[in-house]
N, C-alpha and C positions, 0 to 999 in steps of 0.2 A: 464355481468351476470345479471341474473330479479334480482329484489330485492327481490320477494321471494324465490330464490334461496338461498341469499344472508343471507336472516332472517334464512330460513332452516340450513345453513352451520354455522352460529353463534350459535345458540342454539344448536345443537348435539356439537358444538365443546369445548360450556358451559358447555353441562351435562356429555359428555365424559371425558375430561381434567384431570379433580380431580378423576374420578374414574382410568385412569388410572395410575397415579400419583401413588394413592392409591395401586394400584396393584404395581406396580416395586418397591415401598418399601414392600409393604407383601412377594413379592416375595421374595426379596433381604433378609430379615430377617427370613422365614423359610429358606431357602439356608443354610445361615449361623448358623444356630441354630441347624437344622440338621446332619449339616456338624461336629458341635461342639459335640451333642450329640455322633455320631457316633465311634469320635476320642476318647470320654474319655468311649466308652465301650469297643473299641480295646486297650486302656491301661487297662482296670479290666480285659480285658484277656490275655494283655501279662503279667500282674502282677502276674495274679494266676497262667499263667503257668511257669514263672520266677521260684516262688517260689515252686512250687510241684517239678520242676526238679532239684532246690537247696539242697532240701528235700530228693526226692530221690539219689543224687548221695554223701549226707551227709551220709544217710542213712549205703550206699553201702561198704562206704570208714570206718564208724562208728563201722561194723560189721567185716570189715575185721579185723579192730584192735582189736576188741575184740576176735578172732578167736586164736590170739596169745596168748590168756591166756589160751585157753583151754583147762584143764589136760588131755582128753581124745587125744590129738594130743600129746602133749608132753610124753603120755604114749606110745602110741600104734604108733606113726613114725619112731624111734630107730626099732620099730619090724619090719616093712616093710622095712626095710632098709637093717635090717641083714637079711633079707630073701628077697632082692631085685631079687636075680634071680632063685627065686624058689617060683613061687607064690600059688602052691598047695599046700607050708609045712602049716600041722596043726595050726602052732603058726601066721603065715600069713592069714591064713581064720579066726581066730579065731579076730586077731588084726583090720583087714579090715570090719567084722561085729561090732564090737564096736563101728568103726566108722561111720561104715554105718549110724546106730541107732540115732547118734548126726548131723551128715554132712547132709545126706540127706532131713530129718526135717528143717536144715537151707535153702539148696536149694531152697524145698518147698516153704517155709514163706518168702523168701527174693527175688523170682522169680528170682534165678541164674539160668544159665543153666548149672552151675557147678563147683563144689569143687575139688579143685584139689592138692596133695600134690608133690611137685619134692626136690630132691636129691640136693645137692651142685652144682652138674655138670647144673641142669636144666631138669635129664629125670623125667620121670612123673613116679611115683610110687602108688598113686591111686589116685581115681576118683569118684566124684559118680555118675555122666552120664558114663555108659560105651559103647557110643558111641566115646569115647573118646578112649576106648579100642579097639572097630572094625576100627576108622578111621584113629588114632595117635597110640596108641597101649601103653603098659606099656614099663619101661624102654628106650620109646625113646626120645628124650628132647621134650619139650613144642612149638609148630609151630609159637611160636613168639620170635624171636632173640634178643630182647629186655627185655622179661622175665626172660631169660635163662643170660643177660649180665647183670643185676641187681643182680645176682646170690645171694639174700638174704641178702645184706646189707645194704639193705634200705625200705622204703615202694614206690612201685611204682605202678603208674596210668597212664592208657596209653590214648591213644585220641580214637577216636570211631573207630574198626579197621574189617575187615571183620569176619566174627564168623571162626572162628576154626572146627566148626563143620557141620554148615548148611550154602550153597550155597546162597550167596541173600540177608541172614541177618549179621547182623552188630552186635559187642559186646563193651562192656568195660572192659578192664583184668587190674585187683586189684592184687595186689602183697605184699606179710611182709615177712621176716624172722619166720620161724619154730625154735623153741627152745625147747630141751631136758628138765628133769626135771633139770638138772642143772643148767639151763640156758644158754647154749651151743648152738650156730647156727647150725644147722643142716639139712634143706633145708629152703624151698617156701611153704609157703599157697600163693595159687592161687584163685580167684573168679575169672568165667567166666560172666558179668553181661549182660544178652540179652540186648539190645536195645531195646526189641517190646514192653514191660510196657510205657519206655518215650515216642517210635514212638505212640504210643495209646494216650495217653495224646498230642503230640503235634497234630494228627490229628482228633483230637475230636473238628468238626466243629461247638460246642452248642455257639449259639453267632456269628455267621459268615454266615450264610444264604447258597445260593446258590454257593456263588461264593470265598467266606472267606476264607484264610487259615493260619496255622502258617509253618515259616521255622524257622531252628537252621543252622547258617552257621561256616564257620572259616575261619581265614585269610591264606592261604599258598603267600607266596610271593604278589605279586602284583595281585593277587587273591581273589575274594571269593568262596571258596567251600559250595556246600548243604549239608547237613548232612543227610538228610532225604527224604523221599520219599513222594512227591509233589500229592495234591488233583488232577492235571491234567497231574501228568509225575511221576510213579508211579518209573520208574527205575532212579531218580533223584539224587539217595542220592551217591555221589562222583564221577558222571557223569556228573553233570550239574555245571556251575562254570560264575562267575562274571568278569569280569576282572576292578578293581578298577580306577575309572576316565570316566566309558562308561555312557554311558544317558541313559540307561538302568539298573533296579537291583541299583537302586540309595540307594532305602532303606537296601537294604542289604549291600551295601558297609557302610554306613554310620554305622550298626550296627556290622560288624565286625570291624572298627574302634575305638569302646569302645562306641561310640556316646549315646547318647538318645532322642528322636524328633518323630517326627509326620509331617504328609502333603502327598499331592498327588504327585504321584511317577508311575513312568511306571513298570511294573513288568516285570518277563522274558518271558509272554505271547506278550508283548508289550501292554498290557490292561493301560488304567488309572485306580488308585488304589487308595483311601487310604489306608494308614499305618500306625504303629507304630514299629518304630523299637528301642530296647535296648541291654543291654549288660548283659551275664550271670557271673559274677564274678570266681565264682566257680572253670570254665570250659574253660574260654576264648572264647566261642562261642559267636556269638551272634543271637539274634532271634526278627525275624518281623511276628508282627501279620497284615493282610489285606486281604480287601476286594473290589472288581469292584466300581468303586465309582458309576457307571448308578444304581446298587443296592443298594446300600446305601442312593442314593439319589432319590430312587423309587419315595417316597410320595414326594418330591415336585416336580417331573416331572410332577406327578398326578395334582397336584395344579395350575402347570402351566397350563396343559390342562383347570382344571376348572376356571381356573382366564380367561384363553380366550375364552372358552365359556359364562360366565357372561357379559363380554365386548363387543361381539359381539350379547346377547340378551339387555343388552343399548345400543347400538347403533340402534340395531332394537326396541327399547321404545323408543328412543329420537326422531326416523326418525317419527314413528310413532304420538309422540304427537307433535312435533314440527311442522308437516305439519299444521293441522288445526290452530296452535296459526300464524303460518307463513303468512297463509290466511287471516287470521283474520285482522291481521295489516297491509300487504300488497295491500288490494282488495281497499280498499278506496282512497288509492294513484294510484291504476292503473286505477279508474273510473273518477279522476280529472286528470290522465295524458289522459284518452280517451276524456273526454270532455274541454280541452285545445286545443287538436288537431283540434276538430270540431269547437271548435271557431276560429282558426287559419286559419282553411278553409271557415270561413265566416258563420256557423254555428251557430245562436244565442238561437238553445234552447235544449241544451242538459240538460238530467234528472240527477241533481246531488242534493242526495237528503242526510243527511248525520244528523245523531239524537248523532252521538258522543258526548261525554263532554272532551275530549282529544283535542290535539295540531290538530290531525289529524280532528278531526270534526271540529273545529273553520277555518282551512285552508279553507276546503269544503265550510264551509258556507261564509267565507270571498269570495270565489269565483264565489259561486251562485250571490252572492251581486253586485257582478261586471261583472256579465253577464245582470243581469236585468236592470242595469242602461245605458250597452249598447242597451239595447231594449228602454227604456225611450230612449236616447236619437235617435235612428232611428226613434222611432215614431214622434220623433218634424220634425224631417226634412223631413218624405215620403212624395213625391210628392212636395216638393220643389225643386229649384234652386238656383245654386249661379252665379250670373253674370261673368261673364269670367276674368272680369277683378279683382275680389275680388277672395282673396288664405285665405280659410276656413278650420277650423281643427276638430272635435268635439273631446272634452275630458271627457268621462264620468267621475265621482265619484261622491267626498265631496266638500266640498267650501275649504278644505286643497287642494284637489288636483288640485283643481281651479286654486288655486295661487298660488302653486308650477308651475302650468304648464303658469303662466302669468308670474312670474320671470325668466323662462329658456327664456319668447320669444315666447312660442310657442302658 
């Protein structure tokens, strides 16, 4: 390879080196900084939605129990009771508007999709969605078998179960003991609790971009169930499911196992994700907040891009200034390697003319030096001979290389 090839590939590989150096740790520290940021705002939102659905289902469970204190049920459910099969008597419209006035108000404010009073047995005796009327009907038991077998001796809270009334959506059914003024059990207060307030809150993607989502799972056997209905699979909620130990839905296994953590995770798209997944106390669910990590880690793809654009316009400065200094230092060596040649060809006047104060100049002129002394000494001898029988040498220089050259003999 020339040497200024050679000076060329030294210096771009001087000015390069440390810039790129440079770069794979900038890079390597946005990466991770990013990455870091990214994780502790998927935990401020699994946190806040932790907590608003703590809250709400506190709430839920809060109001039912306060439901059993209230004199207007404890007055007016003995009436519907004695007039269980006759619901046009006087004293039944009259007991059923009373409670209208109180129940329905709670509905409202509490976003139930309904108050519902039942019998020992479990049938329903009123309501205050009376779709509950057209689709279950009064006196007939309550369409969850589990309502009707808790039959008022306890408080019960069921797991997220299909709605009783609308196709598609999902509830939570709250259960107390109904008591007389005497304090006497005598049916069910029932709350029917929509799911679509939580599902609102869980798919409120503020914080999650493009690609973000949250799920609420639970463990059924070796299992994890959705709860919910997914930003890309809309009929997800108790159709889609995990099977615990798969390399997929990592983060959901993990967080219906009680778990709590963070990191990259393939989802049930098979996307790389990050996550955060934890655990709902409460409710025994558990729920992962995440997002596509190529999203996540937008700006420093971006970065990458720009870090290889800047490296490949040095490389085009270095190529660019490094040529002329390459020249520079290179020309004066290839004008003493040209005129070496010509003296080696027998050549004794080549133009080597060299104004350097460098090692490089001082070579030059050391060599001019000893081309002239080879002309000095051809001029002694032109047009002389040496008798045949005498073996003659001429040795140009100093009086050193005189007698260096009388010591060797020669």
């Amino acid at each position: 390879m020339p040497i200024r090839n050679k000076l060329l590939l030294l210096f771009i590989l001087f000015i390069t080196l440390p810039l790129f150096f440079t770069a794979f740790l900038s890079y390597q520290w946005m990466a991770r900084e990013t990455r870091n940021q990214k994780i502790i705002s998927l935990k401020s939102i699994a946190k806040l939605k932790i907590d608003l659905i703590e809250r709400s289902i506190g709430n839920f469970k809060g109001e039912l129990k306060k439901a059993q204190g209230y004199w207007n049920i404890k007055r007016n459910l003995p009436i519907l009771l004695a007039h269980q099969g006759d619901p046009s008597a006087p004293a039944y419209r009259a007991a059923e508007k009373t409670l209208d006035q109180q129940l329905e108000l709670l509905q409202q404010v509490e976003r139930l999709q309904s108050v519902l009073l039942l019998d020992r047995e479990g049938r329903i005796v009123y309501t205050t969605n009376h779709a509950y009327n057209s689709e279950v009907g009064l006196g007939k038991p309550f369409p969850i078998p589990a309502v009707i077998e808790s039959g008022g001796h306890g408080e019960y809270l069921s797991a997220i179960v299909p709605s009783p009334l609308t196709a598609n959506n999902f509830s939570i059914i709250g259960a107390v003991p109904a008591r007389n003024e005497a304090g006497n059990i005598i049916g069910s207060i029932v709350f029917d609790y929509s799911m679509a307030p939580i599902y609102q809150l869980i798919l409120d993607p503020t914080g999650l971009g493009k690609t973000g989502e949250t799920v609420i799972v639970k463990r059924a056997g070796d299992k994890a169930i959705y709860l919910n209905p997914l930003r890309f699979d809309a009929q997800a909620a108790f159709r889609r499911s995990v099977r615990i130990g798969d390399k997929i839905g990592v983060a959901v296994q993990n967080a219906v196992q009680g778990k709590q953590g963070s990191g990259i995770a393939i989802d049930y798209r098979g996307k790389m994700v990050l996550a955060v997944w934890d655990h709902i106390p409460s409710t025994g669910w558990g729920l992962v907040v995440k997002i596509d990590e190529r999203e996540a880690m937008t700006t420093v793809y971006q970065f990458q891009w720009l870090l290889l654009l800047l490296l490949a316009a040095s490389i085009g400065t270095a190529v660019v200034l490094s040529w002329p200094i390459a020249r520079m230092v290179s020309e004066p060596i290839l004008k003493l390697k040209r005129a070496a040649a010509k003296v080696s060809a027998g050549y004794l006047s080549p133009d080597i003319k060299s104004e350097g104060q460098d090692e490089i100049g001082e070579l030059a002129r050391a060599f001019a030096k000893m081309i002239e002394d080879l002309r000095a000494a051809a001029k002694i001898f032109q047009g002389k001979k040496v008798t045949p029988k005498v073996q003659a040498l001429i040795v140009p220089g100093s009086q050193k290389v005189k007698k260096q050259a009388e010591a060797e003999g020669l």
